[in-house]
VOGU-3710 file (C-alpha; in Angstrom, 3 decimals, decimal comma):
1> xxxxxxxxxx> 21,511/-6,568/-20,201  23,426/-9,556/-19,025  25,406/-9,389/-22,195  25,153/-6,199/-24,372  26,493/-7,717/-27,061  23,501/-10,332/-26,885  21,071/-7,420/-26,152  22,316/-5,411/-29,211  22,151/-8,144/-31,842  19,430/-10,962/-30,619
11> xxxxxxxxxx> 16,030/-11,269/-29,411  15,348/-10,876/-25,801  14,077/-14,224/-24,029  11,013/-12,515/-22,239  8,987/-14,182/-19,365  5,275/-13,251/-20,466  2,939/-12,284/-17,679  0,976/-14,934/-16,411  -2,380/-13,994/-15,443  -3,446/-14,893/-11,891
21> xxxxxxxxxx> -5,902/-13,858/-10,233  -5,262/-12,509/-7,026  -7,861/-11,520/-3,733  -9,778/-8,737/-4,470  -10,178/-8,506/-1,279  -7,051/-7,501/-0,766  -6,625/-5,197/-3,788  -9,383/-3,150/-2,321  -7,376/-2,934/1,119  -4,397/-1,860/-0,666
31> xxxxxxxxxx> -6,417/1,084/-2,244  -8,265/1,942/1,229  -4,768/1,799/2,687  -3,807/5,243/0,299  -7,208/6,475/0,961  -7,156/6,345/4,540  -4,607/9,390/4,753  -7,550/11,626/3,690  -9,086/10,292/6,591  -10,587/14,269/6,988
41> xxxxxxxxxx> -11,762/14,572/3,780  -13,459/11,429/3,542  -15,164/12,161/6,919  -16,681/15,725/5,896  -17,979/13,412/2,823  -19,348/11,002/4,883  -21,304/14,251/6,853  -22,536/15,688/3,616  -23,822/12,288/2,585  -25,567/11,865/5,490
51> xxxxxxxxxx> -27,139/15,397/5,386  -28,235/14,675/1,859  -29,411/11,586/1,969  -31,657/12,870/5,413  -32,572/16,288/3,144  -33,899/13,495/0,278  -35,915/11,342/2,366  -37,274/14,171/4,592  -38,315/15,830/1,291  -39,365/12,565/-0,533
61> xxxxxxxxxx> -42,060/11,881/2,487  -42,877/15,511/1,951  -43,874/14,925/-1,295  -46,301/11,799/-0,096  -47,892/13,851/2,371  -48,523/16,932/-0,086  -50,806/14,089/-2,191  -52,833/13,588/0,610  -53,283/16,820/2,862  -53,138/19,466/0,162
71> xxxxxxxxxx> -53,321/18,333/-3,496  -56,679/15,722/-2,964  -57,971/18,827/-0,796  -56,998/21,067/-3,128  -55,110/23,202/-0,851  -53,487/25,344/-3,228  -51,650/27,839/-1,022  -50,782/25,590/1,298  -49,101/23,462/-1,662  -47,194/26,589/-2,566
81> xxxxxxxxxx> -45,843/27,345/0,309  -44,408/23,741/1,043  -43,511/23,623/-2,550  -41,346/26,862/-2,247  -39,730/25,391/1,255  -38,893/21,962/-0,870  -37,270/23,975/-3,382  -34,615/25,752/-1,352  -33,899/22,353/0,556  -33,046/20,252/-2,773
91> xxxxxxxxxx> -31,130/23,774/-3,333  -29,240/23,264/-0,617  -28,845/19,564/-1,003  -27,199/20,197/-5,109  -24,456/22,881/-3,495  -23,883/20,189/-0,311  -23,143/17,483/-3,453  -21,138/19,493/-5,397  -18,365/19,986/-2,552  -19,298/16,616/-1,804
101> xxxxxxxxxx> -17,923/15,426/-5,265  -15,347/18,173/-5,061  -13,704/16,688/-2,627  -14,098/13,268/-3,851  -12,550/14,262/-6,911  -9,272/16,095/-5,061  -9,291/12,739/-2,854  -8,852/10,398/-6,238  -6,300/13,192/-8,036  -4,212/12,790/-5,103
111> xxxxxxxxxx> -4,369/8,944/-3,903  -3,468/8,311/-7,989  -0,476/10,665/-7,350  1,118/8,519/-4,929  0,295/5,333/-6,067  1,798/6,609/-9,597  5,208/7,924/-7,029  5,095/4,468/-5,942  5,457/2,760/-8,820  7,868/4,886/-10,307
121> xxxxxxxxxx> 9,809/4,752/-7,186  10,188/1,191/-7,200  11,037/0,982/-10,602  14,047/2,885/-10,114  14,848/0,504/-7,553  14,572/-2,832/-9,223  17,263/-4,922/-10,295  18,441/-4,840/-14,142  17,228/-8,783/-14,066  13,768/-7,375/-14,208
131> xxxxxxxxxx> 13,673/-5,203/-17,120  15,420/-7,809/-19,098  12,573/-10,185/-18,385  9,402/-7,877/-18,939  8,390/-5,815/-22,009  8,857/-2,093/-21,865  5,271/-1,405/-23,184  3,811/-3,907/-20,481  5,841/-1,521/-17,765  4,798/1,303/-19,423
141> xxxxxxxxxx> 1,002/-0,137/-19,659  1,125/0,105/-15,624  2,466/3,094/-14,869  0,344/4,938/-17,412  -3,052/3,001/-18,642  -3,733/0,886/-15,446  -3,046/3,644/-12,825  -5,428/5,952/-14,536  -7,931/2,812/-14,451  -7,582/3,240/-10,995
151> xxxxxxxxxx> -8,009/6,938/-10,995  -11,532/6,384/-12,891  -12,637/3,886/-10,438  -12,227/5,886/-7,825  -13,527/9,343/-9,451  -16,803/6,959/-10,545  -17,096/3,913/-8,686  -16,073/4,834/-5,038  -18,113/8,283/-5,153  -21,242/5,925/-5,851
161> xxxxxxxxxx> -20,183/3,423/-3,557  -19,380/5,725/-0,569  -22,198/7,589/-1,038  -24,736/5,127/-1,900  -24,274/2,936/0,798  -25,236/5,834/3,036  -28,238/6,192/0,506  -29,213/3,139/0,450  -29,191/2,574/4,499  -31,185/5,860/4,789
171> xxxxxxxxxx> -33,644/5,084/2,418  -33,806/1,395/3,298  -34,729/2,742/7,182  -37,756/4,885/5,652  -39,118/2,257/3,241  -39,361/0,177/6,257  -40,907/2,469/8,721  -43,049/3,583/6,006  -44,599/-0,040/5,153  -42,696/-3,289/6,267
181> xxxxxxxxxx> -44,952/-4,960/3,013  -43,582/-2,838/0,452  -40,484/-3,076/2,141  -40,090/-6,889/2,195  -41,269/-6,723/-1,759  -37,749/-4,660/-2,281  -35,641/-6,340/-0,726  -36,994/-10,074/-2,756  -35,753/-7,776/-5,948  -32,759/-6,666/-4,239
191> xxxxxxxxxx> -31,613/-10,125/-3,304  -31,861/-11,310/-7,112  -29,813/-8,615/-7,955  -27,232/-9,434/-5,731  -27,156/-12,846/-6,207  -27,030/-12,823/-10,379  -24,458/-9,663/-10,053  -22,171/-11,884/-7,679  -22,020/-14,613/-9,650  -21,290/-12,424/-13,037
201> xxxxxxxxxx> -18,902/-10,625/-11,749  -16,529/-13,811/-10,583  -16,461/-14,232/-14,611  -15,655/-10,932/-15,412  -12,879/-10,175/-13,039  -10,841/-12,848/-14,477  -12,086/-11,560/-18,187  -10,522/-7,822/-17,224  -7,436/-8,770/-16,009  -7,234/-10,931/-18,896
211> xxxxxxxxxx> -8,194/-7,914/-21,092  -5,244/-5,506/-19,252  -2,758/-7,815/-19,601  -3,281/-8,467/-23,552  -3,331/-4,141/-23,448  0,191/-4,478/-22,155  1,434/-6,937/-25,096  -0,235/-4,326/-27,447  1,246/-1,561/-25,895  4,929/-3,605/-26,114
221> xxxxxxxxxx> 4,397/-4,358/-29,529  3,603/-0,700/-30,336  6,587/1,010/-28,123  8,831/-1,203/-30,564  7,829/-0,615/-34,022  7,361/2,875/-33,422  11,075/3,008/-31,696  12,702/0,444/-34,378  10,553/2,305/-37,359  13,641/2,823/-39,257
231> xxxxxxxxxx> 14,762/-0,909/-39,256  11,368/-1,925/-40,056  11,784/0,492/-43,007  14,895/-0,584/-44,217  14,313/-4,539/-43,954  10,600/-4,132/-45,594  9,243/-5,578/-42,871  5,899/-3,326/-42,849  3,733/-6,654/-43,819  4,880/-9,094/-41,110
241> xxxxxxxxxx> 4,940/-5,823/-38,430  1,106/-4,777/-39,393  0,458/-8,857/-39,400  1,895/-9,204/-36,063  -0,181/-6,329/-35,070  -3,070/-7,858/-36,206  -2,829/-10,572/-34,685  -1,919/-8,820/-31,121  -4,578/-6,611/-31,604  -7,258/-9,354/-32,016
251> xxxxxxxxxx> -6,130/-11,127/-29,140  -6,558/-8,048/-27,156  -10,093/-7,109/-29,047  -11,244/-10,522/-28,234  -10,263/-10,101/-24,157  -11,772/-6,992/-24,253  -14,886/-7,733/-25,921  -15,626/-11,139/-23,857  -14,953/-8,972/-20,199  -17,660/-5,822/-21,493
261> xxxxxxxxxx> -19,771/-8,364/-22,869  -20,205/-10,412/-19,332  -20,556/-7,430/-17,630  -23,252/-5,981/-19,988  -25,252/-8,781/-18,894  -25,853/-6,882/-15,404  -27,675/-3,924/-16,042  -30,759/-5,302/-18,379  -31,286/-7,943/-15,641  -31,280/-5,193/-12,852
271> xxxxxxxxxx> -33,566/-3,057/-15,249  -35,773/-6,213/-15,217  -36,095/-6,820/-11,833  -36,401/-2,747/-10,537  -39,424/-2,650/-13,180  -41,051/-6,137/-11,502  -40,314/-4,495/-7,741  -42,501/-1,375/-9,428  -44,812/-3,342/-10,554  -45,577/-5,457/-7,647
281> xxxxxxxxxx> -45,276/-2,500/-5,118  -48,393/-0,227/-7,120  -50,534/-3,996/-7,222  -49,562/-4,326/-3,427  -50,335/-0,706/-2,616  -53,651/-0,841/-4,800  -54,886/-3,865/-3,692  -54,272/-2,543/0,311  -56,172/0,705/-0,656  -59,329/-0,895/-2,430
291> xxxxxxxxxx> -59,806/-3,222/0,223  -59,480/-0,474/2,847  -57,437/-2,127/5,273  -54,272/-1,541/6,547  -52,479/2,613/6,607  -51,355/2,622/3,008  -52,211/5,572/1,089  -51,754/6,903/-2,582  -49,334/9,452/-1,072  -47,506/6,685/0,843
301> xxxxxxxxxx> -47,487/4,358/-2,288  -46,298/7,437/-4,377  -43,478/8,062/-1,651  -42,272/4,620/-1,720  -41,646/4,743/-5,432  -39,394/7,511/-5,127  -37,939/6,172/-2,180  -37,259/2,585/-4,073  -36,414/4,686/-6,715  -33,478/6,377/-4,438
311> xxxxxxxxxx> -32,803/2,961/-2,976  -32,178/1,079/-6,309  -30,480/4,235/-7,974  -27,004/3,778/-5,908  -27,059/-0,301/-6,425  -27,886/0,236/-10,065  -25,300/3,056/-10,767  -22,864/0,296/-9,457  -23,649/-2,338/-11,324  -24,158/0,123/-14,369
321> xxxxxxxxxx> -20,015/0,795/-13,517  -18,963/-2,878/-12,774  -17,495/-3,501/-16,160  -15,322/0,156/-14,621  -15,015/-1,353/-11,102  -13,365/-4,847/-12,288  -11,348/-2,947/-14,945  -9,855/-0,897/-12,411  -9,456/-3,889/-9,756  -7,342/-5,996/-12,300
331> xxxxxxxxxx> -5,254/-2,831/-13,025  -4,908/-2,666/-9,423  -3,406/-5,887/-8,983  -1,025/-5,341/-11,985  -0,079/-1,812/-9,952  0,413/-3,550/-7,014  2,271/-6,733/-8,498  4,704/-4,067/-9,809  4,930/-2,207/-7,054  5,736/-5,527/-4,645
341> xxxxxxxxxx> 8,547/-6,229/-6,607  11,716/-7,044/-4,733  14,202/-4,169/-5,048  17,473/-3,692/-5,373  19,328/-4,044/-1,904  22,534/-3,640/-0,284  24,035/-5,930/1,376  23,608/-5,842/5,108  27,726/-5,464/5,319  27,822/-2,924/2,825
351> xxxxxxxxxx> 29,653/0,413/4,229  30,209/3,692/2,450  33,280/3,987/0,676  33,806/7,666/-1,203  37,239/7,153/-2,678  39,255/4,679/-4,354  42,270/4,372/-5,457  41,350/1,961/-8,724  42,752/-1,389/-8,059  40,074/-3,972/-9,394
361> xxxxxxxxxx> 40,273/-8,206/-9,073  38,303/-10,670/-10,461  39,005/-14,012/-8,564  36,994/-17,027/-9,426  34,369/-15,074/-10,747  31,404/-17,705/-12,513  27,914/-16,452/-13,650  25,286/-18,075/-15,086  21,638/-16,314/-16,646  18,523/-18,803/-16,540
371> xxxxxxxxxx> 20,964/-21,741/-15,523  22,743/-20,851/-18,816  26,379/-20,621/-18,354  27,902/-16,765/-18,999  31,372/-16,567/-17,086  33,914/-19,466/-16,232  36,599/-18,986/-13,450  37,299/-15,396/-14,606  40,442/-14,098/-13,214  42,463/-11,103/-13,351
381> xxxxxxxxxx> 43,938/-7,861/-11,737  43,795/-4,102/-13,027  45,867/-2,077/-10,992  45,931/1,838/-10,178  46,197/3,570/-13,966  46,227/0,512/-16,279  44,087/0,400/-18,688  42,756/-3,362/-19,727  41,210/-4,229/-23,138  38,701/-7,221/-23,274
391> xxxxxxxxxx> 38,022/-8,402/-26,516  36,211/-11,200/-28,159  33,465/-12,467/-30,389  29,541/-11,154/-29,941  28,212/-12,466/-27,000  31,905/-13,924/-25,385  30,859/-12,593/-22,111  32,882/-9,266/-21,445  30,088/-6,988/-21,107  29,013/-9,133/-18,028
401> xxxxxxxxxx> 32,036/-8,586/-16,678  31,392/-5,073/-16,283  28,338/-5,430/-15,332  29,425/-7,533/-12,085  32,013/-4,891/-11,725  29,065/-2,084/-10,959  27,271/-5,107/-9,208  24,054/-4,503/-11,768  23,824/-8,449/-11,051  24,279/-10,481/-8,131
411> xxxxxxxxxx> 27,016/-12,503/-7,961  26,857/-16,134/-7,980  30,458/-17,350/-7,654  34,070/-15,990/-6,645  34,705/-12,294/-5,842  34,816/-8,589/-7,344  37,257/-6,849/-5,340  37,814/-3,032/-5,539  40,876/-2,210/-3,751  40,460/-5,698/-1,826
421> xxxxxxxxxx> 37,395/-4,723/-0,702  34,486/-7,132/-2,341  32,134/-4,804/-4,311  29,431/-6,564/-2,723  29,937/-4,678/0,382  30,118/-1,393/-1,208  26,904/0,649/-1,152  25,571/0,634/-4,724  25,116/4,592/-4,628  28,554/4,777/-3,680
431> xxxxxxxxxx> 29,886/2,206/-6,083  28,419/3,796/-8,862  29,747/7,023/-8,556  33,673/5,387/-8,193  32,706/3,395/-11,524  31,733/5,420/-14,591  30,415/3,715/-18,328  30,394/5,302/-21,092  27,937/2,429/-23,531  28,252/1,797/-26,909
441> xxxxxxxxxx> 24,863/3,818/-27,701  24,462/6,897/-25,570  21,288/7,833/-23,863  20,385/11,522/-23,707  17,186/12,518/-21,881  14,710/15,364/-23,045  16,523/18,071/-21,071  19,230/20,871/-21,642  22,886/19,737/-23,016  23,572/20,789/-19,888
451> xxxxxxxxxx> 21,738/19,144/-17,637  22,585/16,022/-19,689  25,899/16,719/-18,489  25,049/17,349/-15,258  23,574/14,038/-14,556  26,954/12,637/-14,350  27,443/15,105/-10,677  24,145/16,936/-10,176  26,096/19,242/-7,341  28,304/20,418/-10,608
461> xxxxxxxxxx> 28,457/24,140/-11,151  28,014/25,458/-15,229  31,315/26,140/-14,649  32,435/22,356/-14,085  29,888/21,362/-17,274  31,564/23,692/-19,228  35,118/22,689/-18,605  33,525/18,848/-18,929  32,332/19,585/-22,612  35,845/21,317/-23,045
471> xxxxxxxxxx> 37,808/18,199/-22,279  35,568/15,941/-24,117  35,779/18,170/-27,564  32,045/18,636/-27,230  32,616/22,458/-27,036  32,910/23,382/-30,357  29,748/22,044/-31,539  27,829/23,170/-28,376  28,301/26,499/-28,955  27,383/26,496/-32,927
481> xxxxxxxxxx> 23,769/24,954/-31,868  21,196/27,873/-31,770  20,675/28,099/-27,537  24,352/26,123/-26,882  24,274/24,750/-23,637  20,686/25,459/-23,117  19,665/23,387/-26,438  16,981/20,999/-25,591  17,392/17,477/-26,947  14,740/15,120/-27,290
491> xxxxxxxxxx> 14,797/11,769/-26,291  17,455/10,020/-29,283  18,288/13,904/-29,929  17,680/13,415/-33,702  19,664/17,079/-33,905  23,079/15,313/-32,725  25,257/12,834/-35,038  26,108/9,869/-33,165  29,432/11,381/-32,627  27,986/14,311/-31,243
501> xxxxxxxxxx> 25,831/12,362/-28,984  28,767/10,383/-27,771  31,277/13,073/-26,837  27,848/14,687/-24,347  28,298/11,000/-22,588  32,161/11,425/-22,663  31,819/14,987/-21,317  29,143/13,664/-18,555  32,033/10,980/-17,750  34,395/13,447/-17,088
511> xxxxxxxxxx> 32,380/15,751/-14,601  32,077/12,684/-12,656  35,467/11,821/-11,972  35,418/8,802/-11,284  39,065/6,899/-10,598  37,158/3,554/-12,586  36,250/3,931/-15,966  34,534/1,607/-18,288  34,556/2,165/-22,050  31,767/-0,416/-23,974
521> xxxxxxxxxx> 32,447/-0,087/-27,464  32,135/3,612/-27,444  33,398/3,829/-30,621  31,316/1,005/-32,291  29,052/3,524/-34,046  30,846/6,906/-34,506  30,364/8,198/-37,758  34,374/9,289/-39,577  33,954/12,868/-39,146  33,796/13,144/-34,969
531> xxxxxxxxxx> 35,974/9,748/-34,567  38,834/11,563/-34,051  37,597/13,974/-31,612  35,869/11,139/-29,497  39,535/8,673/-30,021  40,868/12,347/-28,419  38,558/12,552/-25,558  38,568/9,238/-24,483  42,297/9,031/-24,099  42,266/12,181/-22,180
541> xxxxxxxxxx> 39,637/10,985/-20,189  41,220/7,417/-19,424  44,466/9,143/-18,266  44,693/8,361/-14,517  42,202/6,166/-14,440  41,839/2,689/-14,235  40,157/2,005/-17,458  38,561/-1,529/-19,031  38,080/-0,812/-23,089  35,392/-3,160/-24,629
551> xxxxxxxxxx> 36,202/-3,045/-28,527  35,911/-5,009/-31,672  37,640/-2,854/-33,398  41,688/-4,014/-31,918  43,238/-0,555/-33,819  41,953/1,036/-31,135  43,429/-1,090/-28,003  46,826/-1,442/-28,948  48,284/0,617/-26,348  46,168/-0,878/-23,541
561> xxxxxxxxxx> 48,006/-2,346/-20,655  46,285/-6,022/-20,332  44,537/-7,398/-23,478  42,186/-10,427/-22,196  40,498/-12,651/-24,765  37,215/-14,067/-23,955  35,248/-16,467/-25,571  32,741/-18,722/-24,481  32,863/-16,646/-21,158  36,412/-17,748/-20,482
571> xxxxxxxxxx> 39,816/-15,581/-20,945  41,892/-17,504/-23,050  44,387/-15,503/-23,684  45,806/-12,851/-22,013  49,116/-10,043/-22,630  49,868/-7,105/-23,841  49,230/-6,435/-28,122  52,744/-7,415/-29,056  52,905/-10,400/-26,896  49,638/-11,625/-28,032
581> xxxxxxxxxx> 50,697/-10,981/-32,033  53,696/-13,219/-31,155  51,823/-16,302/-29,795  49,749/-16,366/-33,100  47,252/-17,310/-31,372  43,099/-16,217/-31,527  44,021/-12,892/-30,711  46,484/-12,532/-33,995  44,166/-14,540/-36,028  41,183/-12,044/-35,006
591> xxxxxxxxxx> 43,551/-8,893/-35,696  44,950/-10,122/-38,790  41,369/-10,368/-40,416  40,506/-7,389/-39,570  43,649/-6,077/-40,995  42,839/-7,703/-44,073  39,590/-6,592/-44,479  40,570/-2,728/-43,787  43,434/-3,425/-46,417  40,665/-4,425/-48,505
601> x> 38,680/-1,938/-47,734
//
């Protein structure tokens, strides 16, 4: 947006992501860090855990000792009975779990929530520079795809890791006091586990963020065909767009299927080693019982195996989710990349200013984008009520202008002065509201006509929108729509003409009333039929205002105050229209041709 006549009719220069791979480490300290305000929650979680866990280990050694007391005796009411008392403790255990997950689940909903605020917040906050640097879909990708990655993980992963780290401590403590032997056989198959997992999973963290970021190029590449579907339409360009496609979409396919496939690898080698640890336990256990020493029993060795079973089950339902856990870890660190982004600041010096009384100064003023020049020693003066017409080939430079006038980009050279005061010091809320545009292409969001309006002074009564819409010549086709001021556009409000659409961000200009008023081509694309009406509110709208008219089309600047020609980022020329016709200069060689060509036409 550094130029919108650059934006409008060439390619963005786009910085692609670079994938790095950050500390996961710290990722997982910047998701403990929202999870540590359920600090309650997590702590009754903890409790049931523990009372579980102690409920499944009490009533796994139960189990060993029925084998040898009552069902080798056959001591059949006896079996019953402890049976019957077994059943209403894993009862009891299922209902403690359920609010257990509950909870877990209400934790994750809500830590998602704010780390979704977050992000949104900020990017409300960041500079302009940003978004014309970064891909929409890639944005969108983060806010939507890799926060709900998040959400997963921590609905999935973090109830098995939270809970079977208490599990496996528990039943770790029994196996041990149970039979140090079997015990020590475990933990050999743990420690393989661990050690092939750790290595694996240095591969596949690099593979997922590789995978999200190729989901964000799709996304981009999606958000724009479906939003430019027309133009793609009209130029026949449905081949290269589905080859393009193709080719983004293998790219991602191929991330994808490389990070699942390294983390596949896990689980059968976990499978392999849990079904060695079972086999080596029952030979240990058999050999101890045939040669009659030592306390092992069948019902111990028949304990164990449930209790190994409850050991492994956590460590394996983690690894079984580790293709979810580094998923969610890379979407983290995209999350949190976003959400670190430096923001949009005032200036320590900036005051509050609520009025103004219109006079605006360039003096000096140079800016460059990417180290390529924009704006050379731009000077002039608009004072209280003129209005000023910039005009010049695509690209000259005089949308940037603006655009330092609103400060949208930091300043690099010279001064903006708004009645002497550099704009630089002028809160940006406050600014903003002193300085109203009114852009070539007007954006209405998926709300009433009215609150569309309103977004110009959200404080503004219906009364106030009304009178807006009056003075902009929007009224008249307001009140033919169906539900008038209560219609609901969409998001391009396919209903409206472009016209139509135009006088709403005419109307939404006046309710503001603003003493500084910016005009960007506002006319560029009104159909014949509403041009008139929108030529009528915009001169009503402009009267007491300072106003700066962007236009290609000169018919329409005639009257204007100033007339500045830029090109090549410089003003050279400068005058009212009859002064500037008189120098034949670029100015009267520009208007002539385009008096020719409407002749023509």
């Amino acid at each position: 947006m550094v130029d919108m006549d650059m934006h409008r009719r060439g390619p963005r220069q786009l910085h692609r992501e670079k994938v790095q791979l950050g500390d996961w480490r710290q990722t997982i300290a910047r998701v403990w860090a929202y999870l540590a305000s359920h600090k309650i929650s997590l702590l009754i979680v903890f409790l049931l855990t523990v009372v579980t866990t102690v409920v499944t280990i009490v009533g796994n050694r139960i189990n060993g000792i029925v084998i040898d007391r009552y069902v080798s005796k056959h001591k059949l009411q006896a079996l019953l009975m402890v049976c019957a008392a077994m059943v209403v403790m894993y009862l009891i255990a299922s209902i403690l779990m359920y609010f257990q997950n509950s909870i877990i689940i209400k934790v994750a909903q809500a830590t998602s929530a704010r780390i979704r605020h977050d992000v949104f917040a900020n990017l409300q906050r960041l500079p302009m520079r940003y978004f014309d640097t970064h891909d929409n879909g890639d944005v969108m990708s983060r806010l939507t795809n890799d926060v709900d990655n998040i959400n997963t993980a921590l609905m999935q992963t973090f109830v098995q890791l939270f809970t079977g780290i208490i599990s496996v401590i528990g039943m770790g403590l029994a196996m041990l006091i149970l039979s140090p032997l079997l015990t020590g056989i475990t933990l050999l198959s743990t420690l393989a586990t661990y050690g092939f997992s750790k290595g694996v999973a240095k591969l596949t963290q690099k593979a997922f963020m590789t995978q999200q970021t190729a989901l964000g190029s799709l996304n981009t590449q999606i958000e724009e065909s479906v939003s430019g579907k027309q133009l793609v339409q009209l130029f026949d360009h449905t081949t290269t767009t589905m080859a393009a496609f193709k080719q983004t979409n293998r790219l991602y396919t191929k991330a994808a299927f490389r990070a699942q496939a390294l983390s596949s690898i896990i689980g059968p080698f976990n499978n392999m080693t849990n079904n060695l640890a079972y086999v080596l336990i029952t030979a240990a256990g058999a050999t101890s019982i045939l040669s009659g020493r030592g306390s092992i029993t069948v019902g111990v060795i028949f304990t164990f195996l449930i209790y190994l079973r409850n050991f492994t089950g956590p460590i394996n339902n983690v690894l079984d989710l580790i293709n979810t856990l580094q998923l969610s870890l890379a979407s983290a660190e995209r999350v949190f990349d976003l959400i670190d982004e430096p923001t949009e600041t005032d200036n320590k010096r900036a005051v509050a200013v609520k009025t103004t009384a219109g006079q605006v100064a360039f003096e000096q003023v140079s800016f460059a984008y990417d180290q390529r020049p924009i704006l050379t020693d731009i000077n002039l003066v608009a004072k209280q009520g003129e209005v000023v017409a910039l005009v010049g080939p695509t690209g000259a430079g005089k949308t940037t202008i603006m655009n330092l006038l609103t400060n949208l980009y930091p300043l690099q050279k010279g001064r903006v002065l708004l009645d002497g005061r550099d704009v630089t010091t002028i809160k940006r809320h406050d600014l903003r509201r002193l300085v109203t545009v009114v852009e070539q292409e007007s954006f209405l969001f998926t709300m009433t006509i009215r609150e569309n309006i309103r977004l110009g002074r959200p404080t503004a009564s219906d009364q106030d929108v009304e009178l807006a819409a009056k003075q902009a010549n929007a009224e008249t086709f307001i009140k033919q729509l169906p539900d008038g001021y209560e219609t609901i556009l969409s998001e391009n409000a396919h209903s409206l003409s472009q016209g139509q659409c135009q006088l709403l961000s005419i109307a939404r200009a006046f309710i503001t009333g603003a003493p500084v008023l910016v005009l960007d081509e506002a006319t560029a694309s009104i159909d014949s039929n509403t041009e008139a009406d929108v030529q009528t509110a915009m001169t009503a709208l402009m009267r007491h205002k300072t106003s700066f008219v962007i236009a290609h089309r000169l018919s329409t600047i005639q009257a204007a105050d100033q007339i500045l020609v830029i090109n090549h980022g410089r003003i050279i020329e400068r005058g009212n229209h009859k002064s500037l016709l008189a120098k034949q200069g670029f100015y009267a060689a520009l208007y002539n041709s385009q008096f020719d060509q409407s002749a023509t036409n």
